[in-house]
C-alpha positions as CSV (number, residue, x, y, z in Angstrom):
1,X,-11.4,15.4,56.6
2,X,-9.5,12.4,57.6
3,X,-7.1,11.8,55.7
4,X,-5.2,8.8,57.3
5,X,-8.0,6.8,55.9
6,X,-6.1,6.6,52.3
7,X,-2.6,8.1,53.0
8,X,-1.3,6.2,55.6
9,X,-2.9,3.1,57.1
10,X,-1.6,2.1,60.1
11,X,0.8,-0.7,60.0
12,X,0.1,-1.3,63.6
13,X,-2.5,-4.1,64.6
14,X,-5.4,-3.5,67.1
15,X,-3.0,-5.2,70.1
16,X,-0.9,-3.1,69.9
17,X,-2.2,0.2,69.3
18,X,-3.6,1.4,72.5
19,X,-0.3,0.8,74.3
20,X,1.5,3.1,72.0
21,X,-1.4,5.5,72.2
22,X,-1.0,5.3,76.0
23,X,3.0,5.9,75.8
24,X,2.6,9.2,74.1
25,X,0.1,10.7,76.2
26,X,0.7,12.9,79.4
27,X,-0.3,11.1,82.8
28,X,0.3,13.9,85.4
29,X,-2.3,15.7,86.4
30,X,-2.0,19.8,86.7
31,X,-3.4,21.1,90.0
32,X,-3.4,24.7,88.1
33,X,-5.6,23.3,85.4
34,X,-8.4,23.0,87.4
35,X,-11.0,25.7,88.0
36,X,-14.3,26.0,90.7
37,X,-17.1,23.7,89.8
38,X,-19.9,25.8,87.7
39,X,-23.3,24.9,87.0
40,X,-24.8,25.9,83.5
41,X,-27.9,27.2,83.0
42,X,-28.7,25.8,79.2
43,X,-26.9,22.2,79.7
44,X,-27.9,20.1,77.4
45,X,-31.1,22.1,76.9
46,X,-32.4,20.9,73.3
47,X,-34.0,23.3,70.6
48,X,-37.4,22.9,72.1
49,X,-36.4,23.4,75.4
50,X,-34.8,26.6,74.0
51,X,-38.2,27.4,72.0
52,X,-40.1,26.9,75.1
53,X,-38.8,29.0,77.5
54,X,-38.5,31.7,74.9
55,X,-42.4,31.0,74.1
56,X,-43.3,31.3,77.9
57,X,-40.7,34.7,78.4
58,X,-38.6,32.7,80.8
59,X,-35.9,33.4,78.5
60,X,-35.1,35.9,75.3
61,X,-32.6,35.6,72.6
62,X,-30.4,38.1,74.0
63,X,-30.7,36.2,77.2
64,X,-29.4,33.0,75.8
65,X,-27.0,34.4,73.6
66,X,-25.3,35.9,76.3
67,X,-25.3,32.5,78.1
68,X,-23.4,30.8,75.4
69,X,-20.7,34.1,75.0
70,X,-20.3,33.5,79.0
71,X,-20.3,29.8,78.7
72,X,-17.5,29.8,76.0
73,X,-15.9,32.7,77.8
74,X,-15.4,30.4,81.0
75,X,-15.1,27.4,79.2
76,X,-13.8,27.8,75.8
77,X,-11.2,30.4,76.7
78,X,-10.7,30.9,80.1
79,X,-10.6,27.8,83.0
80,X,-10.8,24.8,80.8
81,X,-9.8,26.6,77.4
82,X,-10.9,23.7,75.2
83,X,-9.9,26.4,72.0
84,X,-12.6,25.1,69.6
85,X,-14.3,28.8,68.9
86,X,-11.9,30.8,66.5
87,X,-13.9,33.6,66.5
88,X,-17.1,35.0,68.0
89,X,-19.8,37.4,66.0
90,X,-19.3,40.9,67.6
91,X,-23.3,41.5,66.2
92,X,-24.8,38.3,67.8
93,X,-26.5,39.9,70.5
94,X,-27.7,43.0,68.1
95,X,-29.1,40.2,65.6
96,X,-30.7,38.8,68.9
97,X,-32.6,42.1,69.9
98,X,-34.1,42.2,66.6
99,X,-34.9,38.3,66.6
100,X,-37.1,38.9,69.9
101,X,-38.9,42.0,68.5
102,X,-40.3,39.9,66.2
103,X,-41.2,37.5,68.4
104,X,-43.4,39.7,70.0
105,X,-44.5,41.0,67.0
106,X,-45.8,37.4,66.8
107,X,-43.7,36.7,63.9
108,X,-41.7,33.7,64.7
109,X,-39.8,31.8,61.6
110,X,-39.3,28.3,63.1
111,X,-37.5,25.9,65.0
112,X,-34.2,28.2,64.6
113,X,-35.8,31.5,65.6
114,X,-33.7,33.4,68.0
115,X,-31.2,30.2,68.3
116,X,-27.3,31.0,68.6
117,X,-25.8,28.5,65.8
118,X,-21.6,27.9,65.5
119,X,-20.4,27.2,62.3
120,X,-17.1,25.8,60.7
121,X,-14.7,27.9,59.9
122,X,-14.4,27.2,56.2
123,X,-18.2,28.3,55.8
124,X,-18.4,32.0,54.5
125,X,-20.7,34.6,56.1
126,X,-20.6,38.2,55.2
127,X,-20.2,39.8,58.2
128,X,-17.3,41.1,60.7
129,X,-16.0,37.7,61.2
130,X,-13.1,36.1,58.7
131,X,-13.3,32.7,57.2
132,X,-9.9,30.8,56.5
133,X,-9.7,27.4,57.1
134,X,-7.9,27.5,60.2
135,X,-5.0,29.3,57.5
136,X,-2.9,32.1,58.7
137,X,-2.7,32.5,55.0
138,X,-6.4,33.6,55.0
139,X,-6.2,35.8,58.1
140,X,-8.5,38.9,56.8
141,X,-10.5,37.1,54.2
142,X,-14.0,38.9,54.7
143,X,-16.5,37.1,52.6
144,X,-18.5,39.3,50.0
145,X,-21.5,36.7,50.8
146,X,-23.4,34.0,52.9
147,X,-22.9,30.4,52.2
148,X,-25.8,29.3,50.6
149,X,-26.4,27.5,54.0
150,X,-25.8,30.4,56.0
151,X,-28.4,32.4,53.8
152,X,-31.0,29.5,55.1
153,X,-30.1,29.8,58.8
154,X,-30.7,33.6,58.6
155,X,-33.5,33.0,57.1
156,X,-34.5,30.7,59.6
157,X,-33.9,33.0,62.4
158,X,-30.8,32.0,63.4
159,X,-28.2,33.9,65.2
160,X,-24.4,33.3,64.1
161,X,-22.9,32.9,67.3
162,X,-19.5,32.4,65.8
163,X,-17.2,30.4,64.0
164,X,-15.1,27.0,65.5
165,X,-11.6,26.1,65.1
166,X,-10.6,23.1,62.8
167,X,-7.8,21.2,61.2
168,X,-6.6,23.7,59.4
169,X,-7.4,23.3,55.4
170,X,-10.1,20.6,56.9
171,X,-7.4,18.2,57.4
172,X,-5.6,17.9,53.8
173,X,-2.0,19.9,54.6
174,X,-0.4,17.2,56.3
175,X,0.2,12.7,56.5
176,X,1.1,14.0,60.0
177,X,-1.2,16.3,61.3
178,X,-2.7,16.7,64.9
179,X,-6.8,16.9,64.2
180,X,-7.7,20.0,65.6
181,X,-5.0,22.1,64.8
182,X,-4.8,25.3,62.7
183,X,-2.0,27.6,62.7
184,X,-4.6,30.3,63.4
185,X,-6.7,28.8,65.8
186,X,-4.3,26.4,67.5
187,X,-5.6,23.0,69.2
188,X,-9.1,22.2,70.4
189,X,-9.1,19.7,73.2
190,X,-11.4,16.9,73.7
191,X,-14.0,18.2,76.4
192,X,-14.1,14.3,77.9
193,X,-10.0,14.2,78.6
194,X,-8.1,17.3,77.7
195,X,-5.2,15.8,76.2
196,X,-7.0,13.4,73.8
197,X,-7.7,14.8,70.5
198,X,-11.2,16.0,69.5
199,X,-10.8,14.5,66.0
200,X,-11.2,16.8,62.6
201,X,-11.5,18.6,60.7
202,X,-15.1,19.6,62.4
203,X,-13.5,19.6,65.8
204,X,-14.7,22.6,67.2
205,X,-18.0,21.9,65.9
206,X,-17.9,18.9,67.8
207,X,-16.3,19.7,71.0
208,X,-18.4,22.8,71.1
209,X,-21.7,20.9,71.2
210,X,-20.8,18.4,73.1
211,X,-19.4,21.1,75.9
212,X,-22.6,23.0,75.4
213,X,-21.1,25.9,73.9
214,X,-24.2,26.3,71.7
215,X,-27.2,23.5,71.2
216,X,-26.5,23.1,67.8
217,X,-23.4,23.8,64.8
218,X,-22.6,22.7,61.3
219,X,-19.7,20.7,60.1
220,X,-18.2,19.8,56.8
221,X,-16.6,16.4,55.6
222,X,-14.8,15.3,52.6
223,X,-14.1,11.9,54.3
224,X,-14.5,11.7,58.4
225,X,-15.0,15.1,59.4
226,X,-18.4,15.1,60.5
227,X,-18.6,11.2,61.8
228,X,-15.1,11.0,63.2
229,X,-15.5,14.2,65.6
230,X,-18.9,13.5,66.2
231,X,-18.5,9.8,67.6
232,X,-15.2,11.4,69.8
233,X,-17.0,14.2,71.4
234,X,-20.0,12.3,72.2
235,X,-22.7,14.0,69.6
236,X,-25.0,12.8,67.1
237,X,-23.7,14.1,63.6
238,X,-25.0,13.7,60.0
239,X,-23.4,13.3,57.0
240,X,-25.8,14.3,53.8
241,X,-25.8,12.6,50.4
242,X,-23.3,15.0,48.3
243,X,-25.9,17.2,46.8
244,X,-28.6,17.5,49.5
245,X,-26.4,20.7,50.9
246,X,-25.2,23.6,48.9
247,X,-21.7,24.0,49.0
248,X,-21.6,27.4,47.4
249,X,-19.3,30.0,50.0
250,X,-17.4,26.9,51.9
251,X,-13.9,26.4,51.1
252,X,-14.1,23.4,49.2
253,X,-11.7,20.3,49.0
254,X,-13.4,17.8,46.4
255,X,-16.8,18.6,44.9
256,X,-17.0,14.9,44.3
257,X,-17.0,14.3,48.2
258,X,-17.9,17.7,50.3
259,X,-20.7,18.5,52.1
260,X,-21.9,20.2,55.1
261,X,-23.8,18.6,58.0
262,X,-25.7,18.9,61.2
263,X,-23.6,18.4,64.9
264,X,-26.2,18.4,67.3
265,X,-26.2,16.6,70.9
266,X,-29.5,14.8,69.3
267,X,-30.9,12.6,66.9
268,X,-34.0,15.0,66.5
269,X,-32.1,18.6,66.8
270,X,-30.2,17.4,64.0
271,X,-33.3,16.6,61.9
272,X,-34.3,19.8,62.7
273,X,-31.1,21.4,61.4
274,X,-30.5,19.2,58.2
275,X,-34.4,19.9,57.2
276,X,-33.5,24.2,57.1
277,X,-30.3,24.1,55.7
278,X,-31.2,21.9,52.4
279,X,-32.3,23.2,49.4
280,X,-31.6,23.7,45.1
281,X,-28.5,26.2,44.4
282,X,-27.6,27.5,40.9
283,X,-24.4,28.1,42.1
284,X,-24.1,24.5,42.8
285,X,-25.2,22.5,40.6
286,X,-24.5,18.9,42.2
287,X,-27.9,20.1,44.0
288,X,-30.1,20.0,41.1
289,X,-29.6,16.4,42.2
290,X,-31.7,16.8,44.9
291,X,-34.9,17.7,43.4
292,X,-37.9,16.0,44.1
293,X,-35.3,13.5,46.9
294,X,-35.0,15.8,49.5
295,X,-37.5,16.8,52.5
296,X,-38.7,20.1,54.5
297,X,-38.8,18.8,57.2
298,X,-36.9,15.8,57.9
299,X,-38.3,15.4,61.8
300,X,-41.5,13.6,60.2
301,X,-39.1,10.4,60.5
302,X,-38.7,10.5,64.2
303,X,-40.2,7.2,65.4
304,X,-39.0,5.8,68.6
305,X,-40.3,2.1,67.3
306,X,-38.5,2.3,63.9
307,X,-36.0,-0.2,64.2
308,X,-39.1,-2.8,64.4
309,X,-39.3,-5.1,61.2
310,X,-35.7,-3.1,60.0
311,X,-33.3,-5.4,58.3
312,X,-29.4,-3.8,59.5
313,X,-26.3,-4.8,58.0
314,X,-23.3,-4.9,61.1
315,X,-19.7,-4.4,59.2
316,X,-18.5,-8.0,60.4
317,X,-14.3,-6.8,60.2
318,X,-15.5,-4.5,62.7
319,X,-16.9,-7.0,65.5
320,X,-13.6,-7.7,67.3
321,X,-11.1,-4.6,66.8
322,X,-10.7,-3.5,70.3
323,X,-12.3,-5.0,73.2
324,X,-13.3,-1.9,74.9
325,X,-15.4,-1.0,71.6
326,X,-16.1,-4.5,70.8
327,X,-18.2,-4.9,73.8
328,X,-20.1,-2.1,73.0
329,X,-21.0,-2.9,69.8
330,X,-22.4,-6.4,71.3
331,X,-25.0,-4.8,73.7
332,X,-25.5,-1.9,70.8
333,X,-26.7,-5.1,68.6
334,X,-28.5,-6.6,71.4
335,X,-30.1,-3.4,72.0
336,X,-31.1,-3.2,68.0
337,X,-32.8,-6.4,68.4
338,X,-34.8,-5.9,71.1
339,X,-36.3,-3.4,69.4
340,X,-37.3,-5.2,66.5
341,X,-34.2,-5.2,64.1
342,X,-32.9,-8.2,62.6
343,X,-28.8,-8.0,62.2
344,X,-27.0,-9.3,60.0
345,X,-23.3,-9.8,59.7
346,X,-21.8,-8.0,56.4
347,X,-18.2,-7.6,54.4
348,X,-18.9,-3.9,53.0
349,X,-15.0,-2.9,54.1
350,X,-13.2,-5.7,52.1
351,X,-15.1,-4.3,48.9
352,X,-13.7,-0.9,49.2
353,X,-10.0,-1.4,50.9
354,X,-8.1,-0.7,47.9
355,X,-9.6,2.7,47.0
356,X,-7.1,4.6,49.2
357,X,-4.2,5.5,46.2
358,X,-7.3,6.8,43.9
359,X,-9.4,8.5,46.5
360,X,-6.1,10.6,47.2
361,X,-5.6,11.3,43.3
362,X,-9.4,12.5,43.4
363,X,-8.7,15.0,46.3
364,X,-5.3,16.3,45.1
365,X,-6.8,17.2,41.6
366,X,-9.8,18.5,43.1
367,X,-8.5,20.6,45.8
368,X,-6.2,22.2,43.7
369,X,-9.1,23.2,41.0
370,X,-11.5,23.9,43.8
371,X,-9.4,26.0,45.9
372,X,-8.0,28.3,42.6
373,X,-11.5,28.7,41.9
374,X,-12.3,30.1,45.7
375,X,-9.2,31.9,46.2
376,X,-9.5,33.5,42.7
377,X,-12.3,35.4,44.1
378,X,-10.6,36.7,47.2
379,X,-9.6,40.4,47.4
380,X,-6.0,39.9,49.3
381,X,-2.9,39.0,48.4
382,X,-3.6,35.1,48.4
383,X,-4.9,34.2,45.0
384,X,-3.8,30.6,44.8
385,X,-2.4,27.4,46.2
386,X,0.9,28.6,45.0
387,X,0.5,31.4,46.9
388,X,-0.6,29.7,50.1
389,X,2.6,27.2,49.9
390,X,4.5,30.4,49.7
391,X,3.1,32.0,52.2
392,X,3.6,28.9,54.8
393,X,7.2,28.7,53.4
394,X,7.6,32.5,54.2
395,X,5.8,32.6,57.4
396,X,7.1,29.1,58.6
397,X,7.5,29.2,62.0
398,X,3.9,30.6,63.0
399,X,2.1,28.6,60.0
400,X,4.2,24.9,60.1
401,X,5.9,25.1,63.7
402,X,4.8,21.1,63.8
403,X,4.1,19.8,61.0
404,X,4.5,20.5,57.4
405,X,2.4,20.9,53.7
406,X,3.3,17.6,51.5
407,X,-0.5,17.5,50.6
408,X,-0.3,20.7,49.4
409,X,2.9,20.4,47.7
410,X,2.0,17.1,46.2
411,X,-1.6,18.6,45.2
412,X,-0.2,21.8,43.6
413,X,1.8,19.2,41.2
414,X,-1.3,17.8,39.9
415,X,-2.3,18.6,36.2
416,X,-6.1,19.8,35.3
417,X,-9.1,18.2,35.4
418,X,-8.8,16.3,32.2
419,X,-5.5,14.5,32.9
420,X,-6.6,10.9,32.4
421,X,-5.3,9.7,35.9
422,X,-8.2,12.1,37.6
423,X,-11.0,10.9,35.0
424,X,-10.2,7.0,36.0
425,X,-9.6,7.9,39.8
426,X,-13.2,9.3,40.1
427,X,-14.5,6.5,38.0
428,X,-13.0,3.9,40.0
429,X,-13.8,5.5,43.2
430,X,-17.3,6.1,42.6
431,X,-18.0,2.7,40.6
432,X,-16.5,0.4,43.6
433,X,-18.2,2.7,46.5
434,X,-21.8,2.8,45.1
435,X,-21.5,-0.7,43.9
436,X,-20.2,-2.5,47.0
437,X,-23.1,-0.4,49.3
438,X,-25.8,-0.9,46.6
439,X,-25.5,-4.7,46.1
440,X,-24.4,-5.8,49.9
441,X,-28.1,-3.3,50.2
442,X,-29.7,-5.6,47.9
443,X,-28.5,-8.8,48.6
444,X,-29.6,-8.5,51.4
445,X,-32.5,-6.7,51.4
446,X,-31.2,-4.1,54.5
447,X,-32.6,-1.0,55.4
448,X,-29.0,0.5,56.1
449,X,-25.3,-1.1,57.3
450,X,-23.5,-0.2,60.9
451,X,-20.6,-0.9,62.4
452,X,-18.5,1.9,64.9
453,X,-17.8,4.9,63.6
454,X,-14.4,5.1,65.3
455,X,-12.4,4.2,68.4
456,X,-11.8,5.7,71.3
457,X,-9.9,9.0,70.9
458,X,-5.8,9.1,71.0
459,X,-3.5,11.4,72.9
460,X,-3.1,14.8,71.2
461,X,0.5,14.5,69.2
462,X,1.8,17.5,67.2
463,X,5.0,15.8,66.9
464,X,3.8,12.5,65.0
465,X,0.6,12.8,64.4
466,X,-2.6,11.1,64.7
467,X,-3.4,7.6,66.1
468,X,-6.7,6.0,64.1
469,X,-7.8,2.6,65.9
470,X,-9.1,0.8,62.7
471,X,-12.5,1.6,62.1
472,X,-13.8,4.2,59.8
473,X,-17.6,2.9,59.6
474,X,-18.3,6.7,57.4
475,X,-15.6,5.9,54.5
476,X,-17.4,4.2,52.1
477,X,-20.3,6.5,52.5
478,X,-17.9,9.3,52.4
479,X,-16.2,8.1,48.7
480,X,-19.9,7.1,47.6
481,X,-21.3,10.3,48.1
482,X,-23.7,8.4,50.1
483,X,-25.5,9.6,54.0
484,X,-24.6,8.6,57.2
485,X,-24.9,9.9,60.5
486,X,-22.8,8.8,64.1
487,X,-24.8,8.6,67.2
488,X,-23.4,8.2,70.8
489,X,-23.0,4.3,71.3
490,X,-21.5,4.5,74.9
491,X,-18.6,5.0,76.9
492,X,-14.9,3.0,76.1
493,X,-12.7,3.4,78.6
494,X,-14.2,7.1,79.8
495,X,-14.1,8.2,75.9
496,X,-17.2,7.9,73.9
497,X,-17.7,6.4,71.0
498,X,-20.6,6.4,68.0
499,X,-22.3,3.7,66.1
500,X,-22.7,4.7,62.0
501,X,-25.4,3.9,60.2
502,X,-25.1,4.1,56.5
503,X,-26.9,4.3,53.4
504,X,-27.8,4.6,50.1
505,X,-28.3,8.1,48.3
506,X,-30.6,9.9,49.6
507,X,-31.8,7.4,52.2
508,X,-31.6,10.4,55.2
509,X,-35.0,9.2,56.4
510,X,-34.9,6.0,56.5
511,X,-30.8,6.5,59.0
512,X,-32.7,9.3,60.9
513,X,-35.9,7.0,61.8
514,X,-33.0,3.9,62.6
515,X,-30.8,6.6,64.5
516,X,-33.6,8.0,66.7
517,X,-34.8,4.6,67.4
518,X,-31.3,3.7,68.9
519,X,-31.2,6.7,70.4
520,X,-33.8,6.6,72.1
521,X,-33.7,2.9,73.3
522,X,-30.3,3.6,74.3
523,X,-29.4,7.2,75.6
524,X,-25.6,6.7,75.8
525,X,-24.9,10.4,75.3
526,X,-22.8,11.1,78.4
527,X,-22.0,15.1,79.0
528,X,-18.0,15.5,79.0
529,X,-16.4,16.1,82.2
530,X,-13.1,18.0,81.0
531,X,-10.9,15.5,82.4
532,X,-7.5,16.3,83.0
533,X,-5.8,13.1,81.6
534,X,-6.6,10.1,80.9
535,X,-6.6,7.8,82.7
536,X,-5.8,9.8,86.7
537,X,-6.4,13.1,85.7
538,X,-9.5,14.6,88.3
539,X,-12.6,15.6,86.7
540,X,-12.6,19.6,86.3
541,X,-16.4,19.7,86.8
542,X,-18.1,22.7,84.7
């Protein structure tokens, strides 16, 4: 998740910022980091295109899955080694073969069928492969079952390639962490310039996609970590309405704000993806929610002309931030209104700036009930927060050589669920977020509210930190418990960078039809070209 959002707001101004990011980051270029230009067989290949040449034999599962293990072998761990797979499923290939026997046994199960999928390593699956967060502290947790989500890709057909790195507890151990980093998985790189960060905590999911390690993967977010890495790496993401995903077997933060999501390189793949892996859980019950609100199939809301007649609300504080971004956002207006949108100019961030202090409090008492409850469960020696804290403490030069555990620490100190500070947090936090989207929504009459989802990505920092350029378009849909989804807006300065859209709860049809519409009026996804550095480092090429 991202946490700087409500523990530290930068007390920099927008002027200033990308000078200082620039300062920190590393300007000579390594002649030994390069490797031979490569050509992929599967770039950018879509799940249709996968589905088709499977349908017509040109390819098999097995044949595609071993792409991908190649293609993160060269790419993921070898020439480039962007580091965002943590570990890969020593059965994919086997789950393959039996994938493609029922193919030509003519039974196919859907859009997934025979599909290698990565998923977040806080997502259990009950196989060879550990979930933990990005924790050392978890190293050897073997989940007893699927995610309720990963229970719906197998069903689907899918094959578990693998899982991808993250920040390590999803972002919430540090105010100074590098997104990204996890002391078991180390840093993932940003596939567009290798020493800017990939953002987090989904950032292997991200980078993965957008490197074509896979077509498609899932995220999580409490607050970020699906939009943020998604508008850095250059990928359409989706954040669901809290409710509209199980989050039964995924190591949890705040059940008033977690969810999984889609990461896919587009708007319709992640459709695709979103429409499989919803669906009612008794073993979570915020989904009840979702009865009779959510879809089967969420692709039915692809139109290419549905930003015609569409009333969109554009976050006004957001129009001149950073004049790299700031011109993109005027053609990305421009573009809406060509193609039948009317815009109008908004003031959704002013309603919701002083939620920061109480959206913390919400986290820090829910992580700590949510996480006893998950690590209560385990079978190793970890049964606790108290027990993880200890075990960084013990084990602190491999599990906080950088950076520290304050979150934990001050998140361990919280009381129960009952303590009257949590009860009026939540009920602040939710009151404010719902109110300010719904009425600006109905005041106005819009369809949905946009601004950028981010700025261009900072230099990696492990020593300080994180740089955030002032946007954060997914917040207050993030504290609402409200949808949004992040697709690719352009190029800033060689680094891309999404547009949000936002809504109201439940409203996934109504962002998909407005994201696919930009999207496809648009196409400003740019494949990454593993750039050295930023801004002489040579292109790498694969």
């Amino acid at each position: 998740m991202n946490r700087r959002n409500f523990i530290k707001r930068t007390a920099m101004t927008s002027v200033m910022l990308p000078s200082l990011i620039a300062a920190a980051c590393n300007k000579v270029s390594s002649p030994e980091e390069k490797s031979k230009k490569t050509e992929f067989e599967l770039q950018e290949f879509t799940l249709d295109d996968l589905q088709k040449r499977m349908q017509d034999g040109t390819y098999t599962s097995v044949r595609i899955t071993q792409l991908y293990l190649d293609r993160i072998a060269q790419v993921d761990k070898q020439n480039i080694k962007l580091n965002s797979i943590i570990e890969l499923n020593p059965d994919a290939l086997a789950i393959a073969e039996v994938l493609d026997r029922e193919r030509k046994e003519g039974k196919v199960r859907g859009p997934l069928h025979g599909i290698p999928v990565l998923i977040k390593d806080n997502i259990d699956t009950a196989d060879k492969m550990m979930t933990t967060a990005g924790s050392l502290a978890l190293s050897g947790n073997h989940a007893q079952h699927d995610a309720f989500l990963v229970t719906q890709l197998r069903k689907a057909g899918a094959v578990i390639l693998g899982k991808t790195n993250l920040s390590e507890w999803a972002n919430f151990r540090s105010t100074r962490s590098a997104s990204g980093w996890s002391s078991r998985g180390g840093q993932t790189k940003n596939p567009y310039v290798l020493d800017r960060n990939p953002c987090g905590s989904s950032s292997g999911s991200g980078a993965a996609v957008s490197a074509n390690l896979c077509a498609v993967a899932i995220g999580t977010e409490t607050n970020g970590s699906i939009g943020c890495p998604s508008s850095i790496n250059g990928v359409v993401g989706i954040k669901p309405t809290v409710g509209l995903i199980s989050r039964s077997g995924i190591i949890p933060i705040s059940h008033t704000q977690d969810t999984a999501g889609p990461m896919t390189r587009t708007v319709k793949d992640a459709a695709v993806l979103l429409s499989i892996i919803t669906g009612e859980d008794p073993e979570d019950t915020a989904t009840h929610e979702s009865q009779g609100k959510s879809q089967t199939d969420y692709t039915k809301y692809l139109d290419a002309a549905g930003l015609k007649g569409k009333r969109i609300g554009v976050e006004k504080s957001f129009l001149k931030v950073h004049e790299a971004v700031d011109d993109l956002l005027k053609q990305t207006l421009e573009t809406l209104k060509q193609q039948g949108a009317e815009i109008i100019e908004v003031d959704l961030m002013s309603l919701v700036k002083d939620l920061d202090k109480d959206e913390f409090d919400v986290l820090q008492y829910e992580f700590k009930d949510g996480l006893n409850r998950y690590l209560g469960k385990l079978q190793g020696p970890v049964k606790s927060l108290k027990d993880v804290i200890e075990f960084n403490k013990k084990n602190e030069a491999l599990a906080m050589p950088f950076f520290k555990q304050e979150i934990l620490e001050s998140s361990e100190k919280k009381e129960s669920l009952e303590a009257r500070e949590y009860k009026d947090a939540v009920k602040k936090t939710l009151t404010v977020s719902r109110r300010a989207i719904d009425t600006i929504m109905k005041d106005n009459n819009l369809h949905a509210i946009c601004g950028p989802t981010n700025g261009p990505s900072w230099c990696t920092d492990v020593v300080n930190g994180d740089f955030f350029t002032g946007y954060g378009m997914y917040s207050p849909a993030a504290v609402a418990g409200y949808p949004s989804i992040s697709v690719p807006m352009g190029m800033a300065l060689d680094l891309p960078v999404g547009l949000t859209f936002l809504a109201r709860a439940y409203e996934e049809p109504v962002l998909i039809t407005l994201a696919y519409a930009y999207e496809q009026a648009s196409k400003k996804r740019v494949m990454p070209k593993f750039k050295i550095s930023f801004p002489v480092g040579d292109s790498v090429g694969v």
